[in-house]
N, C-alpha and C positions, 0 to 999 in steps of 0.2 A: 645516699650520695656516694658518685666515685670515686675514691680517692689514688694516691699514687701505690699505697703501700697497699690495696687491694691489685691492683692490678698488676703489679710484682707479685701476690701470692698465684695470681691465675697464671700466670706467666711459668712459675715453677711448676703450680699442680701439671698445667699443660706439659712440660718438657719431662716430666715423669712418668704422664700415662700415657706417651708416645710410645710403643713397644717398639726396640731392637730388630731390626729386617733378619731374621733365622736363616738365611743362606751366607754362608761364612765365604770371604773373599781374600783371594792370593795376587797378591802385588806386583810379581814377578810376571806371573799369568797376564795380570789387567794389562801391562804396558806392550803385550802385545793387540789388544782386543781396543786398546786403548788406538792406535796407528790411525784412525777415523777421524780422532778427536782432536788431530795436531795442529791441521789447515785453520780451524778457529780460535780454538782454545790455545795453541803455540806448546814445542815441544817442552818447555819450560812449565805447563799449566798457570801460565801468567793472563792467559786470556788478549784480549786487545780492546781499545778505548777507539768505537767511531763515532765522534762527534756527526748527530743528527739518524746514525745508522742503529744497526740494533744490538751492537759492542757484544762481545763476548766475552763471560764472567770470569774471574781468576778461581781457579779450582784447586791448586795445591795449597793444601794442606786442611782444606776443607773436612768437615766429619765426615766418615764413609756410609753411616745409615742416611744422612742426611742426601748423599749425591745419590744414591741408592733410591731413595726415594723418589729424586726427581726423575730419575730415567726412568723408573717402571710410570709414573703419571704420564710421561711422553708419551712412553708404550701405548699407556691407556686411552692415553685423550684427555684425562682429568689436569691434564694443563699441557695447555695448547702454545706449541708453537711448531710450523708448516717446515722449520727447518731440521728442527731437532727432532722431529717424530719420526720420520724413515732412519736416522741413526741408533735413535731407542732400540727401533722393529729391528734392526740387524744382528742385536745382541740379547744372547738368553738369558735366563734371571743369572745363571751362574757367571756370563762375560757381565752382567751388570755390577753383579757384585767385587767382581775383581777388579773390574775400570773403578769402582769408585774405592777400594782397596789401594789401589796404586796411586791415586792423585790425594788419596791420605798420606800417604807415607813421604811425598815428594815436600821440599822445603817448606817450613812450616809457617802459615799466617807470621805477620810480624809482631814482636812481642811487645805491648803495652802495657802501661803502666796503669794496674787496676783502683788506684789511690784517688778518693774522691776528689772534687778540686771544684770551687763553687763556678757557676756557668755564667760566662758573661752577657748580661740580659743586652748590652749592645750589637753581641754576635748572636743572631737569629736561630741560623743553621745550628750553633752550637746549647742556645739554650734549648730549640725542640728536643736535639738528641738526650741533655742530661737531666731537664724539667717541663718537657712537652709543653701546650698550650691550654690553660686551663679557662681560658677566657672567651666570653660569649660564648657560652653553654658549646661550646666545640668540643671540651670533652679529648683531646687528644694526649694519650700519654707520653711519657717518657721515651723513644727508642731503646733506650738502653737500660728500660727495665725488663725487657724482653729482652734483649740481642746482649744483654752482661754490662760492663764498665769498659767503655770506650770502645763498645760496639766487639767485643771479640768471641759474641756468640756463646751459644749455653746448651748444651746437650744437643739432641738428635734434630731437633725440631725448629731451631733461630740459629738462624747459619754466622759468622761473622758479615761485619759492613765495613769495619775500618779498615782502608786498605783495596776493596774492590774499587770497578771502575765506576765512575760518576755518569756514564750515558747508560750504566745497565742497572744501577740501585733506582737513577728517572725512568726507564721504561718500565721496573716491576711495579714499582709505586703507581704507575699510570695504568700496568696492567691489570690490577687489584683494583683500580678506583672506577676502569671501565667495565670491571667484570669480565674482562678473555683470561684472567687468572684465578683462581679460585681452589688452588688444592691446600691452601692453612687451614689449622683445626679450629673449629667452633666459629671460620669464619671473623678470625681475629682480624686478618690484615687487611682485610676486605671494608671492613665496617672503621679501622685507624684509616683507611688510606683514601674511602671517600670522603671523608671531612680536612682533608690537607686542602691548599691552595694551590693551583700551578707554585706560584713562588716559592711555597716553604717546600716543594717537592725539590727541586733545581736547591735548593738552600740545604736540605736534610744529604742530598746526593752528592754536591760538592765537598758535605763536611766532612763525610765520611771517607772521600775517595784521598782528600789531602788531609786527616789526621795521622797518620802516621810521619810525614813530615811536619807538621807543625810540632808535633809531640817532640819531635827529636831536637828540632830547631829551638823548643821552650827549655828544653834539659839541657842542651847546649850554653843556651845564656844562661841560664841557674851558676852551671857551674864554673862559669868563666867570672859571675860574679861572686862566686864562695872563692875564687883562686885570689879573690883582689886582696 
């Protein structure tokens, strides 16, 4: 049987036996090789949210082997998308590595608060992320036994979600569950992401994109009630 706290060990073996990208990248360098990247990504690396379009993701502060990775799969084909693959091809593993060097070093993910907090089974989006769905043999784990506590990502390999945009965490989820994505290892996300529902997908992607404010807005009332 599967349980939760197996699949949190595969989750770490996995983010271990990811090796390190060995081409060492310069941050200063990236942000000019990076000039490509602005038009979607925005010069902020804040990315942009288009409702129904194909959004582009927030990349500062993201891990550098991680972005590293996605661009050489560009390169390759081993994840496919018709916009971002001529931008891969323009840049050599050494601009790869410094464009994702520079959008490491730019303003960093926003900082949450790692302290467990029981999941309210009322809120959907939020029980999948912190106790997945373990009903009718679905078998769907946790998000955030792979992607850390409150979704801020875990080594080279589970990028952050808290905080990105809500039209680009539904297209990956959609792109794993149709198969036009496929470069996670062992084939994790692929086989979580075919057993979602349209709904909990729209549901896991809203949750993530507006935790960072509700977090804030809940620590807000906390301590307007500790000042009473």
């Amino acid at each position: 049987m599967i349980t939760i706290s197996k699949v949190g060990g595969i989750a770490l073996l996995l983010a271990a036996a990811t090796p390190a990208l060995a081409q060492q990248g310069d941050a200063e360098r990236g942000g000019t090789s990076a000039v490509v990247c602005v038009a979607c990504h925005q010069a902020d690396g804040m990315g942009m949210n288009i409702p129904g379009g194909e959004s582009w993701p927030r990349l500062a502060g993201m891990n550098a082997d991680y972005l590293a990775k996605q661009l050489h799969d560009f390169k390759s084909g081993d994840r496919e998308n018709m916009t971002m693959m001529p931008f891969a091809n323009m840049l050599s593993d050494q601009q790869i590595a410094d464009v994702a060097a520079y959008y490491a070093e730019m303003a960093s993910w926003p900082e949450l608060p790692t302290a467990y907090h029981a999941a309210d089974p009322n809120k959907e989006g939020e029980w999948l992320a912190e106790r997945g769905d373990w009903e009718d043999s679905t078998f769907i784990p946790a998000c955030n036994q792979c992607h850390g506590p409150n979704g801020q990502g875990v080594g080279t390999t589970f990028p952050p979600l808290a905080g990105q945009h809500a039209g680009y965490i539904k297209n990956q989820l959609n792109a794993w569950r149709e198969g036009t994505r496929h470069n996670d290892p062992n084939e994790l996300m692929v086989g979580i992401a075919k057993r979602l529902s349209d709904e909990q997908v729209e549901l896991i992607a809203e949750y993530y994109a507006e935790l960072p404010e509700s977090l804030a807005a809940a620590d807000a009332q906390e301590q307007q009630e500790d000042a009473k």
